[in-house]
MIMIMAR-662340 format. One record per residue (C-alpha): z negated, x negated, y; residue in three letters. Coordinates in steps of 0.1 Angstrom, whole numbers, plus 5000, padded with zeros to 4 digits. Last residue first. Example, Ala and Ser with C-alpha at 12.3 -4.5 7.8 and 13.67 -1.06 7.14 Angstrom:
2
492948634989SER/492248774955ALA/
//
This chain:
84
118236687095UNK/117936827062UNK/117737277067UNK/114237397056UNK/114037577026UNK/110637717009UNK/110737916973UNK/108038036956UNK/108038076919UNK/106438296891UNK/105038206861UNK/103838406826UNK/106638576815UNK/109138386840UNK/108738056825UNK/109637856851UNK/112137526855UNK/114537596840UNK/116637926831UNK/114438146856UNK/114037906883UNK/117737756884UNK/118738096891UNK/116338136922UNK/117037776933UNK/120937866934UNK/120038196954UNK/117837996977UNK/120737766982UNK/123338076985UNK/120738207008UNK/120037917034UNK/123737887037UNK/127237687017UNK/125337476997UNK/123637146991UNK/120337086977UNK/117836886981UNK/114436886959UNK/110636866957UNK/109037086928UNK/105537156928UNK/103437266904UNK/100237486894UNK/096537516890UNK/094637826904UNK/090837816916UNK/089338156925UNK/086137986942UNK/085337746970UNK/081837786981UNK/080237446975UNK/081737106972UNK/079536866962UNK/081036686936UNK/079336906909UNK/080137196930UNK/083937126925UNK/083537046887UNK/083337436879UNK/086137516898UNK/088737226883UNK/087937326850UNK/088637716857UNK/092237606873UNK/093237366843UNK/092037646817UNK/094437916840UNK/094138286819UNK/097338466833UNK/095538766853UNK/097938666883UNK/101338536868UNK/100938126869UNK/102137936897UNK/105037746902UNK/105837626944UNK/109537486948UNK/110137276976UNK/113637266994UNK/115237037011UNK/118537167026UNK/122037057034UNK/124837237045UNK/
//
C-alpha cells in the first residue's frame, strides 16, 4: 500500500525556542494581538510504501529517531493517510 505521510518536528516542551520567541514578539508589531506561546518547527512531506498503516508508521517512527529528529530535544508526529 501506499501512503503520504507528513511528519510534524517540534521541540521538547521547556526546550528554549529563539525562532518561536522572535516570531511572538513581531506578531503585535504587525498587528496581531492575542496570540501567545509561539513554537517554531518543521514539516516533513513524504510517500511511503508498505505492507499497512502501522508497518509505514513504524518505518517513519525509525526513520525519526536516526534521521530526521533529534530525540533529546524534538519529538515527532506522525499523520498517514492511504494515496488514492
Amino acid at each position: 500500500m501506499k501512503f503520504h505521510a507528513v511528519v510534524d518536528i517540534q521541540l521538547h516542551p521547556g526546550i528554549a525556542d529563539p525562532q518561536g520567541s522572535t516570531i511572538e514578539r513581531a506578531l503585535p508589531t504587525l498587528g496581531f494581538d492575542g496570540m501567545s506561546n509561539v513554537r517554531s518547527g518543521k514539516s516533513v512531506h513524504l510517500d511511503i510504501e508498505a505492507a499497512d498503516a502501522a508497518a509505514a508508521e513504524a518505518q517513519l517512527q525509525e526513520v525519526c529517531e536516526k534521521f530526521l529528529t533529534n530525540p533529546v530535544i524534538e519529538g515527532a508526529e506522525i499523520t498517514l493517510v492511504e494515496a488514492s
